[in-house]
C-alpha positions as a printed Julia matrix, in Angstrom:
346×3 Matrix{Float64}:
 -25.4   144.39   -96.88
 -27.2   144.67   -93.48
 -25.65  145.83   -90.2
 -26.05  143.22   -88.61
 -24.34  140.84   -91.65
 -21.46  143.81   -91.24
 -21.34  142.4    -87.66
 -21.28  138.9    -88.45
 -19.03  139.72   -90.75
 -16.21  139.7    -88.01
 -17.18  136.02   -86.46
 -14.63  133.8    -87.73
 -16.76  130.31   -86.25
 -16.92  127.46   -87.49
 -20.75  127.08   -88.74
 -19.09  124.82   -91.48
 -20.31  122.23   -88.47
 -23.9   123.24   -89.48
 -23.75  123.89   -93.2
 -25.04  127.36   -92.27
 -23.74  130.76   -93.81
 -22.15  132.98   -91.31
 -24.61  135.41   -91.23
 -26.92  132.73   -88.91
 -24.02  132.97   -86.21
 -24.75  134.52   -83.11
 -23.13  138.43   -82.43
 -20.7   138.45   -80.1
 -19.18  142.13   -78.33
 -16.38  142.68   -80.47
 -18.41  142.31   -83.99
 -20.94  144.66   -82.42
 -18.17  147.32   -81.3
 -16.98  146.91   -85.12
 -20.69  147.77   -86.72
 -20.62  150.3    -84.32
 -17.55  151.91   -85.99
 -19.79  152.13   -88.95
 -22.97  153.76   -87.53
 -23.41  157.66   -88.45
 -24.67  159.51   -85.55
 -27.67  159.88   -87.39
 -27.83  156.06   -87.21
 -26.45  155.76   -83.86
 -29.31  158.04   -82.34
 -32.38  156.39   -84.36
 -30.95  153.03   -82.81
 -30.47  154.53   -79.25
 -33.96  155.66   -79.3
 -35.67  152.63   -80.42
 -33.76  150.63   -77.71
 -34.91  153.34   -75.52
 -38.73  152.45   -76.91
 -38.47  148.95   -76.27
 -36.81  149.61   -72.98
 -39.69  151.55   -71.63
 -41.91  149.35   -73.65
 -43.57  152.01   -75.52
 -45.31  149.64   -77.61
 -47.43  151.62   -80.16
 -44.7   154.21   -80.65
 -42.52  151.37   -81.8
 -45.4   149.4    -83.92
 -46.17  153.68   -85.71
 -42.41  153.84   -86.31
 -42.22  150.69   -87.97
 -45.46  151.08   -89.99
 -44.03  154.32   -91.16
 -40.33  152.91   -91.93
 -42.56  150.16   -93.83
 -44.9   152.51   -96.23
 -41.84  155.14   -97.15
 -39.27  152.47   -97.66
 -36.74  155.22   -96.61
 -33.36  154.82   -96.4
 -30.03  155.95   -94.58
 -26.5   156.87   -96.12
 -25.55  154.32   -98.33
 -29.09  152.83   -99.25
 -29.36  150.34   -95.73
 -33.36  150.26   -94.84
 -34.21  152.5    -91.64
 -36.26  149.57   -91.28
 -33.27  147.33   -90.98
 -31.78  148.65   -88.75
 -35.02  149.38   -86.76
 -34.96  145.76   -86.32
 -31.05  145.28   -85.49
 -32.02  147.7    -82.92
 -34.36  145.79   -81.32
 -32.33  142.66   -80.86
 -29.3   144.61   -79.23
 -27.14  141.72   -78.0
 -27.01  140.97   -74.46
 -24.03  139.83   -72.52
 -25.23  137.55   -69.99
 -28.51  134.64   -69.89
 -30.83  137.12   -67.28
 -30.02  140.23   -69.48
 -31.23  138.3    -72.55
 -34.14  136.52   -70.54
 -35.11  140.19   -69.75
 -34.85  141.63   -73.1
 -36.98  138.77   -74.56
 -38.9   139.42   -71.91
 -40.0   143.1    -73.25
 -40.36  141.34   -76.77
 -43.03  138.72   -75.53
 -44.81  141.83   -73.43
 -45.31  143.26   -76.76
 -46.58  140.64   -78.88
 -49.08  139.72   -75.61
 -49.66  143.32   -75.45
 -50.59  143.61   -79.0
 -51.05  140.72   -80.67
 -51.81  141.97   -84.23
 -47.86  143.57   -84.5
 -46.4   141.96   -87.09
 -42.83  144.04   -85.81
 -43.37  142.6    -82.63
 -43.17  138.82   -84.0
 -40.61  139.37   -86.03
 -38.27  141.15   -83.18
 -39.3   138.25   -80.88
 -38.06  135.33   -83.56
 -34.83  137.72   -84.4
 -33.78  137.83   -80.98
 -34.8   133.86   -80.23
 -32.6   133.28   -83.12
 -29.5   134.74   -81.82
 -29.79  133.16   -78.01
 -29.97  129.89   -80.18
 -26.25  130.53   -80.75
 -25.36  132.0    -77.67
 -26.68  128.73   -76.18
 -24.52  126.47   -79.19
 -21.78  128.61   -78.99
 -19.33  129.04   -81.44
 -16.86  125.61   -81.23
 -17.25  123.2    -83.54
 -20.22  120.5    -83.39
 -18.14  118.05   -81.51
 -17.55  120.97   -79.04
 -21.3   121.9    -78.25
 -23.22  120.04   -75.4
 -26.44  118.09   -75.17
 -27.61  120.5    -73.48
 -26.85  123.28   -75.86
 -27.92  121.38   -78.87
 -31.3   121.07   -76.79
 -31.15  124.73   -76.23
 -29.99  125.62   -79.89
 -33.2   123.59   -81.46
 -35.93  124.58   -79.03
 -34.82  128.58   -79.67
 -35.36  128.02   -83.45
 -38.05  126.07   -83.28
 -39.83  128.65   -81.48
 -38.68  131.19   -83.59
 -40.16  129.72   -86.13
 -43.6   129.41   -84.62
 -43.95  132.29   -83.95
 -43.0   133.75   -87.46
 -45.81  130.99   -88.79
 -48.22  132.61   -86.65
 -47.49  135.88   -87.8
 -48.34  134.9    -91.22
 -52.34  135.42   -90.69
 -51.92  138.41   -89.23
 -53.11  141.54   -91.92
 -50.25  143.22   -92.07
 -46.91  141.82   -93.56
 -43.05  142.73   -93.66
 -40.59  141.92   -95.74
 -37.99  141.28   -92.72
 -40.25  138.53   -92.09
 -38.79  136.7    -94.88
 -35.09  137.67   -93.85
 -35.75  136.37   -90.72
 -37.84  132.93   -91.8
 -34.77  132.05   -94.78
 -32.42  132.5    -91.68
 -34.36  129.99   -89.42
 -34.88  127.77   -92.36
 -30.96  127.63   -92.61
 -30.79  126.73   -89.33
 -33.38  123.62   -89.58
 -31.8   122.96   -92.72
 -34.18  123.42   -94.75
 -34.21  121.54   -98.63
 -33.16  124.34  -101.59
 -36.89  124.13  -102.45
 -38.26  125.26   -99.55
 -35.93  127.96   -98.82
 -36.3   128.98  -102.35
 -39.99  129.39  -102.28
 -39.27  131.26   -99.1
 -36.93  134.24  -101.27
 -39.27  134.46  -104.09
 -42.64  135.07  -101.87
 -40.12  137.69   -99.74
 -39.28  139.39  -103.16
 -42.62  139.72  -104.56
 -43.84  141.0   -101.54
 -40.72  143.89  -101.9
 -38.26  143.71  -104.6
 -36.05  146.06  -103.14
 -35.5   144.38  -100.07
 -31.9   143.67  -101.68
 -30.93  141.73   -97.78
 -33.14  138.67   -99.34
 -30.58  138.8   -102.48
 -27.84  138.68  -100.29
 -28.58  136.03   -98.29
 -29.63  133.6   -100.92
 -26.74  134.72  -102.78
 -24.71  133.57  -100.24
 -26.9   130.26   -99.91
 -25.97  129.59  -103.54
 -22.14  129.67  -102.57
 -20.32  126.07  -103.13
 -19.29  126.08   -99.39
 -22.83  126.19   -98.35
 -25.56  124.22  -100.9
 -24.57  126.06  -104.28
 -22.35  125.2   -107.15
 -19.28  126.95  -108.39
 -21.15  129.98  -110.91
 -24.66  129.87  -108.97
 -24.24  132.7   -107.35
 -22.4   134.74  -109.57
 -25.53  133.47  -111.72
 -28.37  134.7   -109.59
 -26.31  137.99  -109.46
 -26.19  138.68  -112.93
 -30.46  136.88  -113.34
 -31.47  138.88  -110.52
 -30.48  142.87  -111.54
 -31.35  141.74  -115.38
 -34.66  141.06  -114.01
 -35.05  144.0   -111.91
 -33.81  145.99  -114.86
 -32.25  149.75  -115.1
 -30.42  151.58  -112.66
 -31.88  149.63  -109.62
 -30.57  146.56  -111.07
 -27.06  147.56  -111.64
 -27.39  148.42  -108.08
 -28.66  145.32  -106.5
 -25.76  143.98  -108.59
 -23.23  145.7   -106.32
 -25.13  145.02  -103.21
 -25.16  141.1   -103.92
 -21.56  141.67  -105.1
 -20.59  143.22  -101.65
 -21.72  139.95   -99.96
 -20.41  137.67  -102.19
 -16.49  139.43  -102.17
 -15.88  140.37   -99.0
 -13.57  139.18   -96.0
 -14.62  135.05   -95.24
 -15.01  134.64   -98.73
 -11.3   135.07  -100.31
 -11.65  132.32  -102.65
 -14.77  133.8   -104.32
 -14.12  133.38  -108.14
 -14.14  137.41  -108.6
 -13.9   136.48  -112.32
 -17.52  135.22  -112.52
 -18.38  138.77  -111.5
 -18.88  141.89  -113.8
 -16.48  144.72  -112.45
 -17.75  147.47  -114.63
 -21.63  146.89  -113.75
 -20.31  146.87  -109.7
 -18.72  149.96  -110.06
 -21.39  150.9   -111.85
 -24.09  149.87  -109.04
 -22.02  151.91  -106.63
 -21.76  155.1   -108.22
 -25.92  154.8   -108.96
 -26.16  153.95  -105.28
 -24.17  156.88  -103.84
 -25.91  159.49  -106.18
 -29.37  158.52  -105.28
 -28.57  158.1   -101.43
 -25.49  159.32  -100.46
 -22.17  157.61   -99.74
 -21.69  156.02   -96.24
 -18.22  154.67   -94.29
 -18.76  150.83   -95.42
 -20.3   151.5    -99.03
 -16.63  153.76   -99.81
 -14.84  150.88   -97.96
 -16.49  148.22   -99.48
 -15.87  149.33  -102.88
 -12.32  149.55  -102.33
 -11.87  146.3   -100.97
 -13.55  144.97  -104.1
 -10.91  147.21  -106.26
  -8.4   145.33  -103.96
  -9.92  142.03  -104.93
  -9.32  143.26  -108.6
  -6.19  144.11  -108.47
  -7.74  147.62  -109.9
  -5.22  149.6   -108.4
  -6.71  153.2   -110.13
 -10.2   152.49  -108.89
  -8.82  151.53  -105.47
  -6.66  154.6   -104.92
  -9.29  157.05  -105.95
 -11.14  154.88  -103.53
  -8.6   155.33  -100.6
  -8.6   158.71  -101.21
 -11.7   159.75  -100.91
 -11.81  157.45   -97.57
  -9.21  159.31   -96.2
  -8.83  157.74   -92.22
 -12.13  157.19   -92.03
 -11.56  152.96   -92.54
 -14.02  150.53   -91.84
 -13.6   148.0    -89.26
 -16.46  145.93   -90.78
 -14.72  145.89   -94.17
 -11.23  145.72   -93.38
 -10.78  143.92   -89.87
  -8.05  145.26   -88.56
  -6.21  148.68   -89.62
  -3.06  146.58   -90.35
  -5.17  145.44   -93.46
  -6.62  148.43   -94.49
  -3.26  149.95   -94.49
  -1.43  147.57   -96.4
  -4.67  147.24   -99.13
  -3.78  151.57   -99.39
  -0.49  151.33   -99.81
  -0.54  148.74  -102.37
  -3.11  150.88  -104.35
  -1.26  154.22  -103.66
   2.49  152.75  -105.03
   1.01  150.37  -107.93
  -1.03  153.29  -108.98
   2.06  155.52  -108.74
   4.34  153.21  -110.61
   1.82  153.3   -113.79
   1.34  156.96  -114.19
């Protein structure tokens, strides 16, 4: 799962008004403090400097560190994509209209600047993208204005220009397609056409495992899916990618498709051996991280695996994750459960 899906895990609104999955909602100061929580200081300081880049608007630094992140596919704690978050850092939310207006500002100086920068199109639509929402809001549709509607559709529709444009420039990236399947939720696109979109995005990079989780989560009966298509594409999608970095795109999909928003998941239509599975090829070939240890447990929780899920809790210690869990008032009660249902069958 992405940070910024870890952030939008926290918004509780209502897309339901839009048929769109909550990961096209905009990210609002509290979700951000909680992805903070989850940030190494490894993390943390990567993301500091590239806001610091952009800032400054040291263009071709940005455009060599994103070329770089590109060619060595390399990878934090936890498998997440340097070049994610690269990205996540570049569309740091803003808390007022002129500090947005500003920031987009730097983002259009950049793609003027240097118009062959593929990063610099697809930072530009990311950011659009999320002042769509600020301008909707988060209310229900009856809630939103005219003039926010007006706002909401000429943001996307931009966003999406631009990311058309960028597609005859020489140099591609696979956030491109994260970023076009999110627009196309927005327009509401038909399956087809969203569909096309996620199978170009993983042929250009089948380990771009974000473009699994968001169609996953397309596929969900509360969006356009029906009840097993997701659990489905799961299962299709690691067979296909085959070995040890399909049982681990298993767990990733699994962590978006069990989490917090989606209690009434069907957990049975999942495989709980291959996601614990996933996770323990995941954390051997890059390390664990905060929300992968957290995540897992919450999925134990889900389970009812109350073995898995203390072992979990105890190798997490204190170190809970806001992202995951919420609110500690959660996390405890999840712990304790595991801790004295463990107890009681030993």
């Amino acid at each position: 799962m992405s940070l910024v899906q870890r952030a939008a895990i926290l918004l509780l609104t209502p897309a339901l008004a839009l048929n769109l999955p909550y990961r096209a909602t905009a990210q609002t100061a509290p979700a951000i403090s909680a992805l903070n929580n989850d940030l190494t200081d490894g993390e943390d300081r990567f993301e500091h400097d590239i806001e610091s880049d952009l800032i400054a608007e040291n263009f071709d630094s940005l455009d060599t560190i994103a070329d770089q992140l590109r060619r060595d596919k390399s990878r934090f704690a936890g498998g997440e994509w340097k070049l994610r978050l690269f990205y996540y850092a570049l569309d740091a939310p803003q808390l007022t209209d002129k500090d947005s207006m500003e920031h987009i500002a730097h983002l259009e100086n950049w793609m003027r600047l240097r118009p062959q920068s593929i990063t610099a199109r697809v930072a530009l639509a990311t950011s659009l993208h999320r002042w769509a929402w600020v301008a909707r809001g988060n209310g229900f549709a009856k809630t939103v204005t005219p003039e926010g509607w007006q706002l909401f559709g000429e943001r996307i529709q931009r966003a999406q220009d631009i990311l058309l444009a960028a597609k005859e420039l020489p140099t591609m990236c696979p956030q491109w397609y994260s970023e076009m399947m999110t627009v196309g939720l927005a327009q509401s696109w038909d399956a087809s056409r969203l569909q096309a979109t996620f199978a170009r995005g993983i042929q250009f990079e089948p380990n771009y495992y974000y473009l699994y989780q968001q169609y996953a989560s397309y596929l969900l009966p509360k969006w356009d899916g029906h009840t097993g298509d997701a659990s489905t594409f799961a299962k299709t999608s690691a067979d296909q990618l085959g070995g040890d970095p399909g049982d681990i795109l298993y767990f990733q999909i699994a962590t978006e498709l069990i989490r917090q928003g989606n209690g009434d998941f069907p957990i049975s239509e999942m495989d709980w051996q291959r996601i614990q599975h996933g996770y323990q090829l995941l954390t051997t070939q890059y390390g664990g991280d905060r929300f992968t240890r957290n995540q897992l447990a919450f999925i134990a929780w889900r389970y009812r695996d109350a073995e898995t899920a203390s072992r979990q809790f105890d190798l997490i210690g204190d170190d809970w994750s806001r992202s995951v869990w919420t609110n500690r008032i959660f996390f405890d009660r999840a712990r304790d459960w595991s801790h004295t249902q463990h107890g009681s069958v030993q």
